[in-house]
C-alpha positions as CSV (number, residue, x, y, z in Angstrom):
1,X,60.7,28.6,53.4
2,X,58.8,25.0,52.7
3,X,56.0,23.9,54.8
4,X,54.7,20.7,55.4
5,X,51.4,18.5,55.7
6,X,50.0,15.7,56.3
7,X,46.2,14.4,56.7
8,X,45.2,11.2,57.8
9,X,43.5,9.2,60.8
10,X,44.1,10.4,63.8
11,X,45.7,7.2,65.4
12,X,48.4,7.2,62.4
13,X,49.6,10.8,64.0
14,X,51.5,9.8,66.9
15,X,54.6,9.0,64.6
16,X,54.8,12.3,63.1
17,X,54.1,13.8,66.5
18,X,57.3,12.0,67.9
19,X,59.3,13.4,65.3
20,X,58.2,17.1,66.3
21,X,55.2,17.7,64.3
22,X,52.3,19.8,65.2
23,X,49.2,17.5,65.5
24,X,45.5,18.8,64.8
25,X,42.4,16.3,65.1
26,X,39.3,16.8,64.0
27,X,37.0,13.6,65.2
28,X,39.3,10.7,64.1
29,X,40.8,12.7,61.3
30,X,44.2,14.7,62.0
31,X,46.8,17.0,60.2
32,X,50.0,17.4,60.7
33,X,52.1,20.5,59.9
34,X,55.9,21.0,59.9
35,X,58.0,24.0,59.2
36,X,61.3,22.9,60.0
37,X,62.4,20.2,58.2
38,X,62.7,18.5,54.9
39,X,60.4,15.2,55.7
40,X,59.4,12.4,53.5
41,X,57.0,10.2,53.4
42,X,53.4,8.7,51.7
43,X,50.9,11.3,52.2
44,X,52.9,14.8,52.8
45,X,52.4,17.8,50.9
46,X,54.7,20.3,49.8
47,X,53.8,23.8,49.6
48,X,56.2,27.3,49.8
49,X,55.2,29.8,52.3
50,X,54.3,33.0,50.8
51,X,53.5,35.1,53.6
52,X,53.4,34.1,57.1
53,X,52.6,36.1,60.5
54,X,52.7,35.2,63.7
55,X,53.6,31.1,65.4
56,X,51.4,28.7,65.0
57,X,51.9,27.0,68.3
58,X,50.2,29.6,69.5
59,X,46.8,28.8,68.3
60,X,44.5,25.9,69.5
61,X,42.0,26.3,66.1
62,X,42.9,26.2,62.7
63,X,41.4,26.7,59.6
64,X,42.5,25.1,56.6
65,X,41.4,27.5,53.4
66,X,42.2,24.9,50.2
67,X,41.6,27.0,47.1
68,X,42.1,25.3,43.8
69,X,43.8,27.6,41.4
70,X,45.0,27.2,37.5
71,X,48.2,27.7,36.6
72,X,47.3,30.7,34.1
73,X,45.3,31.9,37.5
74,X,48.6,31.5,40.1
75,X,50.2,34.6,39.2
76,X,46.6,37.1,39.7
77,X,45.6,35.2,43.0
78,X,48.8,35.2,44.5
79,X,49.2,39.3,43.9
80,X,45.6,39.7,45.7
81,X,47.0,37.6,48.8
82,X,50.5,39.7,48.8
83,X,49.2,42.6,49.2
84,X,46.0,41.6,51.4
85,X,45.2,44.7,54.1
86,X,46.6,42.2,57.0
87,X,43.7,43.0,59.1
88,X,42.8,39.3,60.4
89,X,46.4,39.6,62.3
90,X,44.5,42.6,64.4
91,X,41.7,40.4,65.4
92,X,41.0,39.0,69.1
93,X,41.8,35.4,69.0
94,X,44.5,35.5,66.1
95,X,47.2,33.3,66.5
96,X,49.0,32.6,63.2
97,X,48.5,33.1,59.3
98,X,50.4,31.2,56.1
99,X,49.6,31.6,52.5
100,X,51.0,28.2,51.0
101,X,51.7,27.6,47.6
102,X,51.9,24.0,46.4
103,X,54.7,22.5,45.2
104,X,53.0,19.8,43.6
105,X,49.2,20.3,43.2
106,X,46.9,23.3,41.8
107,X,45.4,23.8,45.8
108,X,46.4,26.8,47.8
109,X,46.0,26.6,51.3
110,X,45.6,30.2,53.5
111,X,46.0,28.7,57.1
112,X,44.5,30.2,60.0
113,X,45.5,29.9,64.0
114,X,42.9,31.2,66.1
115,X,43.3,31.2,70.1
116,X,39.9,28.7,69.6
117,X,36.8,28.5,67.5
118,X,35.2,31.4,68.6
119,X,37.5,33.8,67.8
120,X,37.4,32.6,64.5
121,X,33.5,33.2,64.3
122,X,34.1,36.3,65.6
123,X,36.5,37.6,62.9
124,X,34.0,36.4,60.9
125,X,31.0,38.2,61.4
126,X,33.8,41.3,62.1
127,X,33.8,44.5,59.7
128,X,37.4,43.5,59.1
129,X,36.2,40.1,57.6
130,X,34.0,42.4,55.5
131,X,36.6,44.8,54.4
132,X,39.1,41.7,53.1
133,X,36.0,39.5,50.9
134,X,34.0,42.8,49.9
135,X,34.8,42.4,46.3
136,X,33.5,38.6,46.2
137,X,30.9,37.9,44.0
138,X,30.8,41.4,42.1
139,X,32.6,42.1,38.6
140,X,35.7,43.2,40.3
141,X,36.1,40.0,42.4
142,X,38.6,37.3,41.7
143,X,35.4,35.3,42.0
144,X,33.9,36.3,38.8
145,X,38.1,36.2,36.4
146,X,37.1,33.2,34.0
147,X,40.0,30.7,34.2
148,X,41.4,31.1,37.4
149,X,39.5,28.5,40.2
150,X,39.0,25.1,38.1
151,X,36.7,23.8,40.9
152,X,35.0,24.7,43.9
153,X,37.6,25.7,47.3
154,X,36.7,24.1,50.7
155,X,37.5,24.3,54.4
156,X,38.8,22.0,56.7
157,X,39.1,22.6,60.4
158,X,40.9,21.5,63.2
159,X,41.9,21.9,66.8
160,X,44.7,20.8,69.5
């Protein structure tokens, strides 16, 4: 399954919106995500869904994980996300997970619904939180494999 996205200024959104895609804002910035077709277009990324749980229509906050991997690194970090414990899907507030692997960049994305931007707070100061980044930042942590993240990851949030 591909999904798509698009960032840009908010006002540029209403197109995509017409045409049936979900539309997140964030100030004057937006992003617009599309599972269900095969769109074209300046500015829309490619990615393959490796996991997915739950509808994202569903969710009114999302979290946007963008994690630069190397190519010798793909095949390690995408094992650790395959067989992930699945706990955020128990969490109050979850909506909707994907693991997206690009089609034509090095950047992961792990997107999150939540019901709002509490319940992602929430599940972030929750044990389960905990359980799924307790190896980050000790020897056993992905964190710490040489070659595998060529720069810094970052978030990027939005809401409906």
């Amino acid at each position: 399954m591909k999904f798509y996205k698009w960032l840009g200024n908010a006002q540029e959104s209403d197109a995509l919106e017409d045409k049936g895609w979900f539309v997140l804002t964030n100030g004057g910035d937006a992003a617009a995500i599309n599972e269900q077709g095969s769109p074209a277009g300046d500015g829309i990324e490619a990615y393959e869904v490796l996991d997915q749980k739950g509808k994202l229509e569903d969710g009114a906050f999302a979290v946007f994980n963008n994690i630069p991997v190397t190519e010798e690194g793909r095949e390690l970090f995408e094992s650790r996300f395959q067989n992930r414990a699945g706990l955020v899907e128990k969490e109050p507030g979850f909506a909707a997970i994907r693991i997206l692997r690009p089609l034509d960049s090095d950047t992961y994305v792990i997107l999150t619904m939540w019901e709002d931007e509490s319940a992602f707070t929430n599940w972030q100061s929750s044990q389960a939180y905990s359980h799924a980044h307790k190896k980050r930042g000790t020897p056993e942590g992905i964190d710490k494999r040489p070659n595998i993240f060529p720069r810094p990851s970052f978030v990027t949030t939005y809401s409906k």
